[in-house]
C-alpha positions as YAML, in Angstrom:
chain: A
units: angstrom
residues:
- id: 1
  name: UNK
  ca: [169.48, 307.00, 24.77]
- id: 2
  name: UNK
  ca: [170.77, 304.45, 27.56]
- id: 3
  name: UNK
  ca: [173.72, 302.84, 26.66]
- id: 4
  name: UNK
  ca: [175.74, 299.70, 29.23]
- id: 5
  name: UNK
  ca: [176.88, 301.92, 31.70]
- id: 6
  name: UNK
  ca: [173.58, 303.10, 31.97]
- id: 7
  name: UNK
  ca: [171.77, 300.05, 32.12]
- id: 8
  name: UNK
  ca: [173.69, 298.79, 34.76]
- id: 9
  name: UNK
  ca: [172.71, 302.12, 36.66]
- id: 10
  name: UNK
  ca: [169.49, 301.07, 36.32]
- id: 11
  name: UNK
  ca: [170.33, 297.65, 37.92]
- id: 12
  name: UNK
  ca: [171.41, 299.21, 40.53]
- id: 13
  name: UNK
  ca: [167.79, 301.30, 40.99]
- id: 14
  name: UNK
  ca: [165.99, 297.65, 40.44]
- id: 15
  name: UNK
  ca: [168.10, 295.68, 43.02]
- id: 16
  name: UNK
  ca: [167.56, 299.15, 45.27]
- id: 17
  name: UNK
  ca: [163.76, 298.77, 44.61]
- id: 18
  name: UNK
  ca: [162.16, 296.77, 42.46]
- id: 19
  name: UNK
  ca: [164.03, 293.63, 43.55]
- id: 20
  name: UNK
  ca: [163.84, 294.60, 47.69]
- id: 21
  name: UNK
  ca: [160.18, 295.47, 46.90]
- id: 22
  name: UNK
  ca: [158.95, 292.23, 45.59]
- id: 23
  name: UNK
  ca: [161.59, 290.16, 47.59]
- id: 24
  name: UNK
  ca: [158.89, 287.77, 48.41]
- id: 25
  name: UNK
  ca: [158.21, 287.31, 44.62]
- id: 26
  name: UNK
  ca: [161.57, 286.97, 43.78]
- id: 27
  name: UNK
  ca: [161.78, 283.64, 46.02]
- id: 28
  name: UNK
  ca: [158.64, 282.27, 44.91]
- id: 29
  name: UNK
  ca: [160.34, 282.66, 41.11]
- id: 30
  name: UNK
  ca: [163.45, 281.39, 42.44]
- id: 31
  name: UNK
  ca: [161.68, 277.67, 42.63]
- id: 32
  name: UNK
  ca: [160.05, 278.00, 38.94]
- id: 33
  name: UNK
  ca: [157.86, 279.80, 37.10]
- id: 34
  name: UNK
  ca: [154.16, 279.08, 36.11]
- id: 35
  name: UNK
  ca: [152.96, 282.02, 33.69]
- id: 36
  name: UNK
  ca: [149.28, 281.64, 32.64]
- id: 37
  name: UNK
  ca: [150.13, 283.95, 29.46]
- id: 38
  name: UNK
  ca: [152.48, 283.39, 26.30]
- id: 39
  name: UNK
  ca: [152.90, 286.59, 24.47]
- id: 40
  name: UNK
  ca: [155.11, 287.12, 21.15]
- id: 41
  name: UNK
  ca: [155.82, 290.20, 20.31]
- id: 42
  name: UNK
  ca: [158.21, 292.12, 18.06]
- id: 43
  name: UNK
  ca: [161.75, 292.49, 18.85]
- id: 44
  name: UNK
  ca: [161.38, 296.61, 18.19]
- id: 45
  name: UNK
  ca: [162.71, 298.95, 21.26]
- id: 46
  name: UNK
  ca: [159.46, 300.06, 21.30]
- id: 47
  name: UNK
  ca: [157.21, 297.44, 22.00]
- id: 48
  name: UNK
  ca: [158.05, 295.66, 25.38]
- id: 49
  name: UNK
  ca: [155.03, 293.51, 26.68]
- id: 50
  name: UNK
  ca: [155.85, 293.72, 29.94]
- id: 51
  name: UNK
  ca: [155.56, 297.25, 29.79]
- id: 52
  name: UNK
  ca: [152.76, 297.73, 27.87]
- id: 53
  name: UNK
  ca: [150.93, 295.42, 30.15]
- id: 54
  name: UNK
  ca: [152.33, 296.58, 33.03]
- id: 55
  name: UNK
  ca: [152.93, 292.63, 34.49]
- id: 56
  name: UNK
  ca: [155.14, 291.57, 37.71]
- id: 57
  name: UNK
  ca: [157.85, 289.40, 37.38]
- id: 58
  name: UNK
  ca: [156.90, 285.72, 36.32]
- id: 59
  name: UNK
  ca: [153.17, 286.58, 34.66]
- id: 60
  name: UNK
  ca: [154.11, 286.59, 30.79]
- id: 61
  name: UNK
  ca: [156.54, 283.90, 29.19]
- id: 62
  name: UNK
  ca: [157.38, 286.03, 25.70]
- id: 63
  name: UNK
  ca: [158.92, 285.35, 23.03]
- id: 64
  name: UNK
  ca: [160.22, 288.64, 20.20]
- id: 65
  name: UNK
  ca: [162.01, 288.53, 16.77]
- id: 66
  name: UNK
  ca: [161.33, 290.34, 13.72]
- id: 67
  name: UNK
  ca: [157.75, 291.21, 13.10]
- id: 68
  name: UNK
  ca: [156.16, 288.82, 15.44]
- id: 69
  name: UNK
  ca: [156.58, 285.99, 13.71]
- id: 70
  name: UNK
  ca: [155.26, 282.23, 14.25]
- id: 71
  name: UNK
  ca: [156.83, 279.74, 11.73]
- id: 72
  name: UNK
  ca: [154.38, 277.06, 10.35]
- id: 73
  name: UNK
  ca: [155.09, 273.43, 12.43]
- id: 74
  name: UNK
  ca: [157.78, 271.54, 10.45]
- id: 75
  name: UNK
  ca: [160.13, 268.53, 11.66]
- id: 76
  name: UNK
  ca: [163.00, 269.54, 9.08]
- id: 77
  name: UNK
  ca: [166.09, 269.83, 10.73]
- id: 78
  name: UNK
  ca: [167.12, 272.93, 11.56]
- id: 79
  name: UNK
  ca: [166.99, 274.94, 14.75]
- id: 80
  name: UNK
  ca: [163.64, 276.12, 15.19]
- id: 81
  name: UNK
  ca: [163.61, 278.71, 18.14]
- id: 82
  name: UNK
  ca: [160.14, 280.04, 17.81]
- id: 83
  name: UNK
  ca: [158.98, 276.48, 18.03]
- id: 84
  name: UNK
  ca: [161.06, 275.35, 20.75]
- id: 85
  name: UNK
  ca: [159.46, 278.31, 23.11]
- id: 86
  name: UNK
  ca: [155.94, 277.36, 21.88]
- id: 87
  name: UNK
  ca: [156.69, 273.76, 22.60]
- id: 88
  name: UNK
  ca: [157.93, 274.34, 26.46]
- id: 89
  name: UNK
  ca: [155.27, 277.14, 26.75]
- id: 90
  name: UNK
  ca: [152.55, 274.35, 25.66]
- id: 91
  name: UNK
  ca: [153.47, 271.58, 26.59]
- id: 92
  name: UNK
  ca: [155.36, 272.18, 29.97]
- id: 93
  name: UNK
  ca: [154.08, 275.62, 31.32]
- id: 94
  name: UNK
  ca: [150.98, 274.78, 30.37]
- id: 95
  name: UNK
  ca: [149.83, 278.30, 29.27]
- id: 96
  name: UNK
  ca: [146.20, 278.83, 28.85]
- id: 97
  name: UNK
  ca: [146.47, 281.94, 26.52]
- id: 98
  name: UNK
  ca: [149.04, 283.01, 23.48]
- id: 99
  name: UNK
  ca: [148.62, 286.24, 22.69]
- id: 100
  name: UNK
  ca: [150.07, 287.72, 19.30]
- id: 101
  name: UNK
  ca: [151.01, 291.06, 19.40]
- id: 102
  name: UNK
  ca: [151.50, 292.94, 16.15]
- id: 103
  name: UNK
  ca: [152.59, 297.02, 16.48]
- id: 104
  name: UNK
  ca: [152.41, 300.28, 14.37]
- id: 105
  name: UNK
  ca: [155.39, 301.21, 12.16]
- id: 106
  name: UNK
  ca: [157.09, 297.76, 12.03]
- id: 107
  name: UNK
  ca: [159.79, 297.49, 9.83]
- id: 108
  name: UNK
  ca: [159.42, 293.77, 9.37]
- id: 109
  name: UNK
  ca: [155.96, 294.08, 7.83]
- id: 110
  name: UNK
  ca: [157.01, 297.07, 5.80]
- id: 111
  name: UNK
  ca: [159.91, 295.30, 4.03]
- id: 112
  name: UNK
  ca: [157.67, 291.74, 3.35]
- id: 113
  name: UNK
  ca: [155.26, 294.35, 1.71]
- id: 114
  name: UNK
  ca: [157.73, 296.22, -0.08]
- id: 115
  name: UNK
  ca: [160.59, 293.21, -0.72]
- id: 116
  name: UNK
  ca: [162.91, 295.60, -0.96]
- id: 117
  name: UNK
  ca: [165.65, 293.10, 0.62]
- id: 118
  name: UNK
  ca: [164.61, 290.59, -1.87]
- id: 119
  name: UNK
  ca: [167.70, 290.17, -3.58]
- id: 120
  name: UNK
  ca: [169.99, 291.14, -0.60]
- id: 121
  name: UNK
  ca: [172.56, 289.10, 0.36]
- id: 122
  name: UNK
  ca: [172.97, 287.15, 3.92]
- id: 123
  name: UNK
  ca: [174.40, 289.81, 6.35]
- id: 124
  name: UNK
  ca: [173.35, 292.36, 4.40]
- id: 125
  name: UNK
  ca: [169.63, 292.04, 4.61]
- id: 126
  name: UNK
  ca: [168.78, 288.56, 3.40]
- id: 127
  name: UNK
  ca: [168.69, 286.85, 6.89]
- id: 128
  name: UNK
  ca: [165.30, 289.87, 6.93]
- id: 129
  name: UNK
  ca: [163.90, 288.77, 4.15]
- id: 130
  name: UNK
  ca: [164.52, 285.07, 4.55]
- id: 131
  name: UNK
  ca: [162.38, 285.33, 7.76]
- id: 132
  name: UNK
  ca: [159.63, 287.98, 6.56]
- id: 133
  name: UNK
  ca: [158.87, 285.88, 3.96]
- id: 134
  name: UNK
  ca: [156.51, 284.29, 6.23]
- id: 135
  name: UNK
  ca: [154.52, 287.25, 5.17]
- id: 136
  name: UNK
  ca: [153.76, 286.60, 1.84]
- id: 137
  name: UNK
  ca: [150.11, 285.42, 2.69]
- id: 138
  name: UNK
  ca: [149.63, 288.36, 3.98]
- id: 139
  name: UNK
  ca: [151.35, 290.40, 1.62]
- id: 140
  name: UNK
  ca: [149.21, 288.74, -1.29]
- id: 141
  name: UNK
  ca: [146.23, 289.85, 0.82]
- id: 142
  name: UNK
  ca: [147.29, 293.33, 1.37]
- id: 143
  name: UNK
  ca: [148.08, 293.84, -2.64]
- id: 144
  name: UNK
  ca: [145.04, 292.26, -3.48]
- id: 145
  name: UNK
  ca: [143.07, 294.62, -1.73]
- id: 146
  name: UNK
  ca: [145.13, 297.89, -2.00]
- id: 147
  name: UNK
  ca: [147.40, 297.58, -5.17]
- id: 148
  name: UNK
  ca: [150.18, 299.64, -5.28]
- id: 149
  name: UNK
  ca: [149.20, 302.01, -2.21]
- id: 150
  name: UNK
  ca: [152.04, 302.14, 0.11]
- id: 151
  name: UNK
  ca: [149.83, 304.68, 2.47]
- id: 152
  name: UNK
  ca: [150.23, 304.32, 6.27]
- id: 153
  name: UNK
  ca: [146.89, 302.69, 6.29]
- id: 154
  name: UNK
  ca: [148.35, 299.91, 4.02]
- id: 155
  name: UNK
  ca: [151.30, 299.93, 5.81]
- id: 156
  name: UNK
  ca: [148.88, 299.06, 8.95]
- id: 157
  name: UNK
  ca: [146.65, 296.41, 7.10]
- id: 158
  name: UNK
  ca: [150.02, 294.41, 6.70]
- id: 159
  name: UNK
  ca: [150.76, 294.76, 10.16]
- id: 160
  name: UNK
  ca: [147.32, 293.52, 11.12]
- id: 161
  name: UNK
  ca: [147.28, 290.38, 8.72]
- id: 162
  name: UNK
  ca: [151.17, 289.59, 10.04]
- id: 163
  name: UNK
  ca: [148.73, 288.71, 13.12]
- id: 164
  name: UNK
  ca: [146.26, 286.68, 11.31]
- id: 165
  name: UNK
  ca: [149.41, 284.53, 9.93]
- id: 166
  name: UNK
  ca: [150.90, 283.85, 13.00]
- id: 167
  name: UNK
  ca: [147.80, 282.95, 14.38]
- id: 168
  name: UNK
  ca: [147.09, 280.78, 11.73]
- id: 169
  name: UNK
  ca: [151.01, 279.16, 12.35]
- id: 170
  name: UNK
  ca: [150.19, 278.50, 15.19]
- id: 171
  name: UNK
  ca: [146.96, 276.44, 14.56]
- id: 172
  name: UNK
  ca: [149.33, 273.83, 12.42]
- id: 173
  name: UNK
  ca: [151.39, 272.72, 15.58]
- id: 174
  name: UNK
  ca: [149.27, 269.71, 16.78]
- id: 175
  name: UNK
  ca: [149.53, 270.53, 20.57]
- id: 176
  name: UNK
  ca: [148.45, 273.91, 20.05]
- id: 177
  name: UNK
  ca: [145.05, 273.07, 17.57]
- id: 178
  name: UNK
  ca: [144.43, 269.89, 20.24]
- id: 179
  name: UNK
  ca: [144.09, 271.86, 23.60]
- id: 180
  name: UNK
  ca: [142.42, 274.95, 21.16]
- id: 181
  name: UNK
  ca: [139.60, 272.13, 20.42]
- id: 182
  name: UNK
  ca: [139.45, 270.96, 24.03]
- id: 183
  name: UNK
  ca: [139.29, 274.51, 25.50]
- id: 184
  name: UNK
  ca: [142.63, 273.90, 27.67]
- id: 185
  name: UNK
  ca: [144.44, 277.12, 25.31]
- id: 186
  name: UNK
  ca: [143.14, 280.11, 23.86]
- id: 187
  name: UNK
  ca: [144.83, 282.04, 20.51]
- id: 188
  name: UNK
  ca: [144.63, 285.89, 20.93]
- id: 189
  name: UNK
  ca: [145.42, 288.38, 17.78]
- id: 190
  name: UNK
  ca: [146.25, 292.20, 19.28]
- id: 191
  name: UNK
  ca: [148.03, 294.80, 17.99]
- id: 192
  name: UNK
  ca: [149.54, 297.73, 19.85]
- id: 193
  name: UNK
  ca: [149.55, 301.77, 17.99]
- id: 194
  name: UNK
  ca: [152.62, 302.99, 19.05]
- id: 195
  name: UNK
  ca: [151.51, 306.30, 17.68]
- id: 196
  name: UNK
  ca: [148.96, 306.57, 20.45]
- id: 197
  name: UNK
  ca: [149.92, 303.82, 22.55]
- id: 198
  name: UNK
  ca: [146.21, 302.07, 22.03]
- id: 199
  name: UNK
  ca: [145.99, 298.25, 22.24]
- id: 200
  name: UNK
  ca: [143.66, 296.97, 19.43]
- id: 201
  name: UNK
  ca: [142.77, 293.72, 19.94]
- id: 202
  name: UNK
  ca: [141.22, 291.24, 17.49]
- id: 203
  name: UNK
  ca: [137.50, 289.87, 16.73]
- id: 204
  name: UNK
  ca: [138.42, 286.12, 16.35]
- id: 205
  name: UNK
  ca: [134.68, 285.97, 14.02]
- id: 206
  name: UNK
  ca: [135.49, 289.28, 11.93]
- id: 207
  name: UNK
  ca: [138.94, 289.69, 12.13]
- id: 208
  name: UNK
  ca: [139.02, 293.01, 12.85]
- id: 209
  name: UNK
  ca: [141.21, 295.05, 15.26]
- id: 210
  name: UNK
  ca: [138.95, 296.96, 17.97]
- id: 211
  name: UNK
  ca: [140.64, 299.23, 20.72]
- id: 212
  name: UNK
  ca: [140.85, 297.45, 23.84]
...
């Protein structure tokens, strides 16, 4: 596994290539940037969008934390990170597409469904919880439906209705549900099985996860 030093050999292969490659790009990017796409994603090593969609420099503005998360909009104060990239993504990129990408295996979804850092101090797990409790819509959902199943297919339903939350977050920030309704900014639920590296992506009618 790559640690600093071997990062910053692979710096050293991007300024060699990458960089010199796409020179022209780079300048271009060096006045601004002026995505089309907003992506968020989980923070997990294993999910990188620009990978996964295999993008050039300046074509996805993304945003990760635990579990893929959108907060509902709320003016208390606070600092609101999530809602700060939405805003500038929105309202001063002007992105025409959010995309929320969901993943196999997440351990954010698997602790909201199991609360197993419920009663865990800040430091020590409650910071997690805190933040996945987002989830508990979905979570509800999940339990309704399945019970006390804690299968991988469970596990996966909760990582598929995480989406549906977010999405639905996203829907209460009034710049996002006005250009939705004038058909300036579509909302996009996918989810990405790292198991077989398949992008699912969802029905917005059915809510269901088709591959790609």
């Amino acid at each position: 596994m790559a640690d600093f030093s071997n990062m910053i050999e692979g710096y050293r292969r991007f300024r060699q290539t990458g960089w010199t490659q796409q020179r022209e790009r780079w300048d271009e990017l060096s006045e601004g940037q002026s995505p089309r796409v907003m992506i968020i994603a989980c923070s997990d090593s294993r999910v990188d969008p620009a990978q996964i969609f295999d993008t050039n420099p300046g074509e996805i503005f993304v945003v990760r934390n635990v579990a893929a998360l959108v907060p509902p909009f709320e003016t208390t104060p606070g600092h609101h990170g999530v809602s700060a990239a939405l805003e500038f993504a929105v309202q001063v990129l002007k992105v025409s597409e959010i995309i929320v990408m969901g993943h196999g295996k997440c351990g954010g979804c698997k602790a909201a469904l199991s609360h197993d850092l419920k009663d865990a101090e800040p430091g020590e797990g409650g910071f997690i919880h805190s933040w996945i409790e987002l989830l508990d819509p979905a979570r509800e959902t999940v339990i309704a439906r399945y019970g006390d199943d804690r299968s991988r297919d469970v596990e996966r339903a909760m990582e598929q209705e995480s989406v549906k939350v977010s999405l639905a977050n996203l829907r209460t920030f009034p710049c996002v549900r006005s250009k939705e309704r004038k058909g300036a900014l579509k909302l996009i639920g996918a989810f990405f099985a790292i198991s077989d590296g398949q992008l699912h992506v969802m029905d917005e009618q059915s809510g269901i996860f088709s591959p790609a």
